[in-house]
C-alpha positions as CSV (number, residue, x, y, z in Angstrom):
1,X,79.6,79.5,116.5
2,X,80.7,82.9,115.9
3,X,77.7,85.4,115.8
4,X,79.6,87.6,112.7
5,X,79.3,84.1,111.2
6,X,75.5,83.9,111.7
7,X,75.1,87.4,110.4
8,X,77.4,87.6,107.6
9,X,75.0,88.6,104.4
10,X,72.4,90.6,106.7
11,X,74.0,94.1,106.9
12,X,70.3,95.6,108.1
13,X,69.5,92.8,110.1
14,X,68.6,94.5,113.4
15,X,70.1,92.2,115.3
16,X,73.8,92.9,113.5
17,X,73.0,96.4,114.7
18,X,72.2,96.0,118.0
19,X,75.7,94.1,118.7
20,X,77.5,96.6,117.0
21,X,75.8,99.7,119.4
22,X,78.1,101.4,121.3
23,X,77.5,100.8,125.0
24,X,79.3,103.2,126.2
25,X,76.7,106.2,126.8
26,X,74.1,104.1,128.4
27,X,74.1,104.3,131.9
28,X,73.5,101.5,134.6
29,X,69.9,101.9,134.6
30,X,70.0,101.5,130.5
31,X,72.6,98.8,130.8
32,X,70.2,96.9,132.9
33,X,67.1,97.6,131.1
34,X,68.9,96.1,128.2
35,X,70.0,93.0,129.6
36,X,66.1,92.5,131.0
37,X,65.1,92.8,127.0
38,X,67.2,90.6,126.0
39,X,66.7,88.1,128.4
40,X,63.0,87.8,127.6
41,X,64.2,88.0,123.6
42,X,66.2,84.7,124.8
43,X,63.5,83.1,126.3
44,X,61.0,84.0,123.4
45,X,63.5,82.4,120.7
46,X,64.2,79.4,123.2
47,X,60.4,78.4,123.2
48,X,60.2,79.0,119.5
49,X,63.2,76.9,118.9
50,X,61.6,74.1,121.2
51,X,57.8,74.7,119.3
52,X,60.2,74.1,116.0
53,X,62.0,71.0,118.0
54,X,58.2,69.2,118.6
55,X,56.4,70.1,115.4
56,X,59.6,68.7,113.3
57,X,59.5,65.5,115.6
58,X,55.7,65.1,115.7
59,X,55.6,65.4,111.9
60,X,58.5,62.9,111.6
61,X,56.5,60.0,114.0
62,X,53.4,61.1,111.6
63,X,55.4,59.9,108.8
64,X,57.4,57.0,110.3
65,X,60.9,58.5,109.4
């Protein structure tokens, strides 16, 4: 899936704008910092996705379906 795909329609969605930063002025340090926010932003959204994964499949054994 292409991530302009996922973002098409959300011009001030700060995610749009964080992929469209310029890297270039950040140093190592910076570059690294970044990739260490990011990678707890991924496992954040992972265990949401999974929360979303056993509510939907609790509900549907609830409801037989």
């Amino acid at each position: 899936m292409d991530l302009d795909e996922i973002l098409a329609g959300k011009p001030g969605d700060p995610l749009t704008a964080l992929t469209r930063q310029d890297l270039d002025p950040l140093s190592v340090e910076e570059c690294a910092a970044r990739i260490a926010a990011l990678e707890g932003e991924i496992v954040r959204t992972r265990t949401r996705m999974t929360k979303a994964v056993n509510h939907r499949a609790s509900a549907n054994d609830l409801f037989k379906r």
